[in-house]
C-alpha positions as CSV (number, residue, x, y, z in Angstrom):
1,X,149.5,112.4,60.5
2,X,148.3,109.7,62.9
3,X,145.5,111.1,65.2
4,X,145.1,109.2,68.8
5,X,142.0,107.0,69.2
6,X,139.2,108.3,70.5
7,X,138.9,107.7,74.3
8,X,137.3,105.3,75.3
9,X,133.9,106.3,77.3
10,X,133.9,104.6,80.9
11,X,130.7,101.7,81.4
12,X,129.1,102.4,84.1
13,X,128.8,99.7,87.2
14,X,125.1,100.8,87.9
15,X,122.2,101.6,85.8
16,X,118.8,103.1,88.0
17,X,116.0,102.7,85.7
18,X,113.2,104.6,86.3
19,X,109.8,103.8,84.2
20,X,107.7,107.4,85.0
21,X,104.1,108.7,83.5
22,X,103.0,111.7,85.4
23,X,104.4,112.5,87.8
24,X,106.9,115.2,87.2
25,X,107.3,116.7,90.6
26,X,107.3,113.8,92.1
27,X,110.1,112.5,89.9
28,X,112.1,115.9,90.3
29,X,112.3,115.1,94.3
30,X,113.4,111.3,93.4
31,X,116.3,112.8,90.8
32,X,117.1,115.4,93.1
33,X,117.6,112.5,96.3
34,X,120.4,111.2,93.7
35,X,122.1,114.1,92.7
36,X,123.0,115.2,96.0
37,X,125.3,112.0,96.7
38,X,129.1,112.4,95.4
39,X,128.6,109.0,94.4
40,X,126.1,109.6,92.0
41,X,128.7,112.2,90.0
42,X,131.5,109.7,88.6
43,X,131.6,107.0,85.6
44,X,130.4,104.4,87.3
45,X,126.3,105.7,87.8
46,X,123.7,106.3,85.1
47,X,120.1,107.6,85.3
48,X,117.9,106.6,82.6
49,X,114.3,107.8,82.8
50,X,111.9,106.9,80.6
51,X,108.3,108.7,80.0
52,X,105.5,106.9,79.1
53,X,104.2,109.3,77.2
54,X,103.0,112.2,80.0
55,X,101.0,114.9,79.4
56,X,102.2,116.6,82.4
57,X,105.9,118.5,82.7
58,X,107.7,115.6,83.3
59,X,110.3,116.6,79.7
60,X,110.8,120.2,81.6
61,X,111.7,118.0,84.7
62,X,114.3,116.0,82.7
63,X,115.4,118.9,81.3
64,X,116.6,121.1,84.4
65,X,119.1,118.4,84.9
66,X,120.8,118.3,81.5
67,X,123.9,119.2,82.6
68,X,124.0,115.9,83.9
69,X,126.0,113.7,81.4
70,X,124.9,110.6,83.3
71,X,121.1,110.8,83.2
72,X,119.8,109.9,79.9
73,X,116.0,110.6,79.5
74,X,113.8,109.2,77.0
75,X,109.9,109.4,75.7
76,X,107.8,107.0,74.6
77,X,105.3,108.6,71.6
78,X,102.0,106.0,73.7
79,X,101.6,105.1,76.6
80,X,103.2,101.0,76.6
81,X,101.9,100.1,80.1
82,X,104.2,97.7,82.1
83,X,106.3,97.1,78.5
84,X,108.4,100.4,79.8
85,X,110.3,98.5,81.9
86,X,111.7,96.9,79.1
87,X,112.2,100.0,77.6
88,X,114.2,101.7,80.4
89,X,116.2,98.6,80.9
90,X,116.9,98.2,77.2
91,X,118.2,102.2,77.1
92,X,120.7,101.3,80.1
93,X,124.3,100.4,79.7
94,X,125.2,99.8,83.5
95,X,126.9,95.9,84.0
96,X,123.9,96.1,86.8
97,X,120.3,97.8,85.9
98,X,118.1,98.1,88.6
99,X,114.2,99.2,88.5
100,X,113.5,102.1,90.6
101,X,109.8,103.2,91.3
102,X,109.5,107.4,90.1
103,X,108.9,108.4,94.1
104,X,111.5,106.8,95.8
105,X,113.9,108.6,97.8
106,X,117.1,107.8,97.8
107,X,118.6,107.8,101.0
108,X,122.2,109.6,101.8
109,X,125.1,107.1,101.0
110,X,123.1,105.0,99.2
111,X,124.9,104.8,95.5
112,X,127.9,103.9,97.3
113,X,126.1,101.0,99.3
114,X,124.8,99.9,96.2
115,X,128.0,100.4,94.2
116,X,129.7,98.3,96.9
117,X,127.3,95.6,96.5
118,X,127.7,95.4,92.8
119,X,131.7,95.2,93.3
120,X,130.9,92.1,95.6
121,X,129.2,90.5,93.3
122,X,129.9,91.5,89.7
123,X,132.2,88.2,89.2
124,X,129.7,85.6,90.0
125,X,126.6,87.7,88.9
126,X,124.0,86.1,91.6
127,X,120.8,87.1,91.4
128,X,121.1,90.3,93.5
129,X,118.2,92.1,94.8
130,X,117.5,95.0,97.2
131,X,114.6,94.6,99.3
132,X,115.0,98.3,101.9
133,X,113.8,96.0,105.2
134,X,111.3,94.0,103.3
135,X,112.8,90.7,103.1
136,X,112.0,88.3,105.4
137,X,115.1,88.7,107.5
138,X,116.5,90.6,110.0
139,X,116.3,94.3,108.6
140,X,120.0,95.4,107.5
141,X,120.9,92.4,106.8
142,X,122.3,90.5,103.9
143,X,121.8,86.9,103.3
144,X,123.2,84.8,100.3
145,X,120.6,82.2,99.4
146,X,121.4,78.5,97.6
147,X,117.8,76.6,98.6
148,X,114.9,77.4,95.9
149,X,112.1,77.2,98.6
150,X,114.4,79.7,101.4
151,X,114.6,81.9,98.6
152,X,111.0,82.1,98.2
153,X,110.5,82.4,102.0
154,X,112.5,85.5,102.7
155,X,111.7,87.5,99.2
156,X,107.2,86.1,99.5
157,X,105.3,88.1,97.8
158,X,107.2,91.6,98.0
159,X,108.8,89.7,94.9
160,X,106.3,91.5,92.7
161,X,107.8,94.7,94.0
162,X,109.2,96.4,91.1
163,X,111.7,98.6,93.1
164,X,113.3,95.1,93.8
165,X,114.0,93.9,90.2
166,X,117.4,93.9,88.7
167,X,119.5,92.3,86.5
168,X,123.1,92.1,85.2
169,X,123.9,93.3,81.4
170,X,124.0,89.2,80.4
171,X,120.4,88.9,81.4
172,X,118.8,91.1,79.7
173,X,117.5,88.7,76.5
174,X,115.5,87.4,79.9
175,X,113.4,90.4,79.7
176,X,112.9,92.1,76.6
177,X,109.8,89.5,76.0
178,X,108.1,90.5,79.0
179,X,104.6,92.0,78.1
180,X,104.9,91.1,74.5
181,X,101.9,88.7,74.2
182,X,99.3,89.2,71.3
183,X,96.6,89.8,74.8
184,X,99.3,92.5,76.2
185,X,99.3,94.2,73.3
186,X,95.7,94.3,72.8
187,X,95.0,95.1,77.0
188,X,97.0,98.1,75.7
189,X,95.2,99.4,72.8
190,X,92.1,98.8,75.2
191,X,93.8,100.8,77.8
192,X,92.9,104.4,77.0
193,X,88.9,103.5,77.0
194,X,89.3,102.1,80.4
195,X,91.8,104.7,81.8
196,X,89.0,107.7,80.4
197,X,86.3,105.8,82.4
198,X,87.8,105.5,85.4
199,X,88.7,109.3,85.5
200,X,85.1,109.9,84.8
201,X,84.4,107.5,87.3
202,X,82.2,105.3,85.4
203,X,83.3,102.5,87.2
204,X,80.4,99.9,85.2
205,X,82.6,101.3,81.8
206,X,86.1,101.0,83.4
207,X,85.6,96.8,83.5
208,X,88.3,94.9,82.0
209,X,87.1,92.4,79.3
210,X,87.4,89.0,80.7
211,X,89.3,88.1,77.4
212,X,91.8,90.2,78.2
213,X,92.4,89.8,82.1
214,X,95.0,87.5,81.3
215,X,96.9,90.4,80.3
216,X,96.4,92.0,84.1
217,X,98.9,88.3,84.6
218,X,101.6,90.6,83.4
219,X,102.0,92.8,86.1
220,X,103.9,89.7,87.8
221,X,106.6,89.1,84.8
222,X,109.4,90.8,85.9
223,X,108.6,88.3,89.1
224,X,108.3,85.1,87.1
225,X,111.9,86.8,85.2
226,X,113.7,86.6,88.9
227,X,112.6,83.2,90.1
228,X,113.3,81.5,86.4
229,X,116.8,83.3,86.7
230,X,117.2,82.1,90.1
231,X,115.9,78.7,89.0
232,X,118.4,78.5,86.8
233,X,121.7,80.3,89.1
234,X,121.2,78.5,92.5
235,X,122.3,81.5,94.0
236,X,120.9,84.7,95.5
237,X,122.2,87.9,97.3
238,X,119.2,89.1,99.3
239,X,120.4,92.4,100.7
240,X,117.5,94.0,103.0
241,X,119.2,97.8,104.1
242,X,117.0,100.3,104.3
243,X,118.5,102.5,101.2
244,X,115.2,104.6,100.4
245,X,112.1,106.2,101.5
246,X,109.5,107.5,99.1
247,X,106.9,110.3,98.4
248,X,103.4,109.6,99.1
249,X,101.5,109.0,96.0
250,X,97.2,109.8,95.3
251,X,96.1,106.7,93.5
252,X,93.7,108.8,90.6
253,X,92.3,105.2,89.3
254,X,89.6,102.8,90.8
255,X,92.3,99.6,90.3
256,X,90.6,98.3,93.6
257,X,87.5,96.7,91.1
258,X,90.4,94.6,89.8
259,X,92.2,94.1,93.1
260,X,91.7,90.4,94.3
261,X,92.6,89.4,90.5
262,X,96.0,91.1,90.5
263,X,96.9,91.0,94.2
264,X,95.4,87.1,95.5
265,X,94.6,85.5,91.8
266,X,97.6,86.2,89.5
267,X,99.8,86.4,92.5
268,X,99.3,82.8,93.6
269,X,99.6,82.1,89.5
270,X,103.1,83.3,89.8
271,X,103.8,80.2,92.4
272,X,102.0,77.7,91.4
273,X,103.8,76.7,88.0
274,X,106.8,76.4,90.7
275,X,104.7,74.1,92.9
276,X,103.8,71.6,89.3
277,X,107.5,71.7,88.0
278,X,108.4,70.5,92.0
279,X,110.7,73.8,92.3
280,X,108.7,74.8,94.9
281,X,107.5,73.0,98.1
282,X,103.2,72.4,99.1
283,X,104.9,74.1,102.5
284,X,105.8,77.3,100.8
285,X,103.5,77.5,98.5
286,X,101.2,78.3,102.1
287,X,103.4,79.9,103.9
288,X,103.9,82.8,101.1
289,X,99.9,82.9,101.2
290,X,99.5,83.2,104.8
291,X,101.6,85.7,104.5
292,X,100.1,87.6,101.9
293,X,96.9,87.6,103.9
294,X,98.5,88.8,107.2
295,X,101.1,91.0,105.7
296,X,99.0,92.6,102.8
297,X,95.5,92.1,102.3
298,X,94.6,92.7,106.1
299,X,95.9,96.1,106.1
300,X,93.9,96.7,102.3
301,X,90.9,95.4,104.1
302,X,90.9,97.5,107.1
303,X,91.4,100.7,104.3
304,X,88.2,99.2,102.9
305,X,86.3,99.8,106.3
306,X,88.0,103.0,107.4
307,X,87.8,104.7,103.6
308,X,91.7,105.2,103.9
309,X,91.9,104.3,99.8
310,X,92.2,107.9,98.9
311,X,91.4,108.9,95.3
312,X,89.9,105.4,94.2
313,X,86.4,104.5,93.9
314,X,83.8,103.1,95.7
315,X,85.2,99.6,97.4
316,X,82.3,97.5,99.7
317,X,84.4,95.5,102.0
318,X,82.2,92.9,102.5
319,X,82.4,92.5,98.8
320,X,86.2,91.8,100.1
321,X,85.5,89.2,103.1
322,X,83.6,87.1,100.5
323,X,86.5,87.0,98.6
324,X,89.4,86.6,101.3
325,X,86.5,83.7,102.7
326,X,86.5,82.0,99.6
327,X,90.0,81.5,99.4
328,X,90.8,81.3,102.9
329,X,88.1,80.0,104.9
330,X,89.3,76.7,105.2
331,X,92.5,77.8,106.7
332,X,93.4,77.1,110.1
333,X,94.4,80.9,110.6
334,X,91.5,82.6,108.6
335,X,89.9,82.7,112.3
336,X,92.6,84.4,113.5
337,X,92.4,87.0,110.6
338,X,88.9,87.9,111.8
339,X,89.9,88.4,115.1
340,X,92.9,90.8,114.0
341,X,90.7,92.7,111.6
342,X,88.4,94.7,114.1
343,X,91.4,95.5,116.1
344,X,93.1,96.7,113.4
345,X,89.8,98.9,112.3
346,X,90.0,100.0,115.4
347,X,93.9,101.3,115.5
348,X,93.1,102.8,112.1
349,X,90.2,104.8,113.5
350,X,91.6,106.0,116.5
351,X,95.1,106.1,115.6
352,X,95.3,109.6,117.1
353,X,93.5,109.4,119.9
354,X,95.6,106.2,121.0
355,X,98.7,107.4,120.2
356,X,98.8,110.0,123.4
357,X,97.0,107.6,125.5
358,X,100.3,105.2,124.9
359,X,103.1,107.8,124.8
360,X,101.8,110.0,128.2
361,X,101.7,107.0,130.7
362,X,105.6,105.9,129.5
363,X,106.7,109.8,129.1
364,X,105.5,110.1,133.4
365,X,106.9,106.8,134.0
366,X,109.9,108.2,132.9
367,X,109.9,111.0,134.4
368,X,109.3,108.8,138.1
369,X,112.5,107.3,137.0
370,X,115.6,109.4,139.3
371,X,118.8,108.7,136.8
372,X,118.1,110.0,132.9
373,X,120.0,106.5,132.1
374,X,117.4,104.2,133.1
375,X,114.4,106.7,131.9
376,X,115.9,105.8,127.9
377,X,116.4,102.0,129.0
378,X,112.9,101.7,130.1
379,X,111.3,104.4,127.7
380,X,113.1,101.9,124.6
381,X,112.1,98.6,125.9
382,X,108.3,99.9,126.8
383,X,108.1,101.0,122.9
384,X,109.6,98.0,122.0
385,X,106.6,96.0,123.8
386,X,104.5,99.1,121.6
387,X,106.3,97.6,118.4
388,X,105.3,94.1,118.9
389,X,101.7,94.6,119.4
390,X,101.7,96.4,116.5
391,X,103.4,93.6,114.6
392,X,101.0,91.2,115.9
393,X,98.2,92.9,114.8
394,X,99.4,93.4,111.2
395,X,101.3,90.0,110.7
């Protein structure tokens, strides 16, 4: 008796890999945000979660949504750092696999915005990444990129976002050497001594070895994996909706010791390989720092002075302006950094005193205003003035 085949079981288009280590009701609201979509129940979505090792409830987390054939959970036996991207990648069998941070929020129709995309796009197999309105381009909008330094431009340095990476199924042999070096793997075994430190709070135990800081050079590899890819492609779909939010998260670890090495140092590292091999252009090159000054390390700076870093430890901002002198002080705009600093301070301070003082004078402005019509025209465009001072002061 001939028996029919077995059938065949449906790949799916999109993978959402999320990398997770304590944070199990956090991670229960980011599941749930997916569930909820229609899209999210057919053949052509996977979750695959993978726990680096938590000591918190994050399995019972997994487990409430078993019935789910489509989310595929995992556990790593030690904590492997940054090397669980790998990991979750690896376990995915979507044609596209794309990161996703443990507290983001998926937003209502996203899966079938991002199943769209991957329709669009899974002939040619650009390098396709989602930046949620922090690409710089207009938000919303989608942009298909063929010139190495424009490409650099719009994605600057929210390329080291790991909520942007993804890749198609062919791409994967790009990654699954990313944190493998003999340093990573000893930063690792070095990891729980620091981690126990800096809940203590010793912070003069909690110093990386300056042998291994190379190893901090890692956070950025899923980066260097996007721009070698797009190196090599030509071609980019930058796609900048707004497709989630996310759950505000306590840093527990004084990182901010180690800040200027992972967020100025190894940052520029990533670009200046690019710069030597003549990928990238001396213009770019200074344009993505400018921008990492203005768009970044001024708003870290100001959460120096006001003590807005909860849960981290003690930070001495002027311990900061040496640094941000150092590297910028020869700049044409550093000046202009010290003059939007205070006034940024200042915002930060006073946030919720200034916030009435703004929105009471255009509310009774409004209310002068005889025909409801013009009091939205003129309320919108008043805000809108609101929005660019803002902008100025943190760009």
């Amino acid at each position: 008796m001939n028996y029919p085949p077995p059938p065949v079981r449906r790949r799916p288009l999109l993978s959402i890999c999320v990398p997770t280590w304590n944070r199990a009701a956090i991670l229960d609201q980011s599941i749930a945000s997916l569930v909820a979509q229609k899209e999210f129940h057919s053949p052509e979505v996977e979750l695959v979660i993978s726990d680096n090792a938590s000591t918190d409830h994050t399995a019972a987390v997994a487990q409430k949504y078993a019935e789910y054939k489509n989310i595929h959970y995992h556990r790593n036996e030690k904590n492997n750092l940054a090397r669980n991207f790998v990991t979750v990648m690896s376990a995915a069998h979507g044609l596209y696999r794309k990161l996703s941070n443990d507290y983001l929020i998926y937003n209502a129709g996203s899966i079938e915005y991002l199943l769209r995309v991957v329709k669009e796009n899974m002939d040619e197999k650009p390098v396709l990444l989602f930046f949620n309105g922090n690409a710089d381009i207009d938000k919303q909008q989608k942009r298909i990129i063929n010139d190495f330094n424009e490409f650099v431009r719009v994605t600057n340095y929210f390329i080291s976002w790991m909520g942007v990476f993804g890749i198609w199924d062919n791409e994967l042999g790009a990654v699954v050497n990313m944190y493998d070096s003999s340093v990573y793997r000893e930063f690792i075994e070095k990891y729980d001594e620091i981690k126990d430190a800096l809940l203590r709070q010793e912070w003069d135990k909690a110093i990386i070895p300056p042998t291994l800081k190379p190893a901090l050079r890692n956070c950025y590899e899923h980066s260097a994996v996007i721009l070698q890819l797009y190196a090599k492609k030509s071609v980019g779909v930058i796609d900048n909706k707004f497709l989630v939010g996310s759950v505000h998260v306590e840093r527990t670890y004084n990182y901010a010791s180690n800040y200027w090495q992972v967020f100025f140092i190894d940052m520029m590292n990533l670009f200046h390989p690019l710069v030597e091999q003549r990928l990238l252009s001396d213009e770019t090159f200074a344009y993505v720092k400018r921008k990492l000054l203005f768009g970044h390390i001024l708003s870290y700076t100001t959460n120096c002075y006001v003590g807005g870093l909860t849960g981290v430890g003690p930070i001495n901002p002027d311990e900061m302006m040496r640094y941000i002198k150092q590297a910028y002080g020869n700049e044409k705009y550093y000046y202009l950094f010290r003059f939007k600093l205070p006034i940024s301070i200042f915002l930060r301070k006073h946030k919720q005193m200034i916030k009435p003082i703004i929105e009471i004078p255009v509310k009774l402005l409004c209310c002068l205003i005889p025909v409801r019509r013009y009091r939205k025209q003129i309320r919108s465009h008043l805000f809108a003035i609101v929005d660019k001072v803002k902008k100025f002061i943190s760009y």
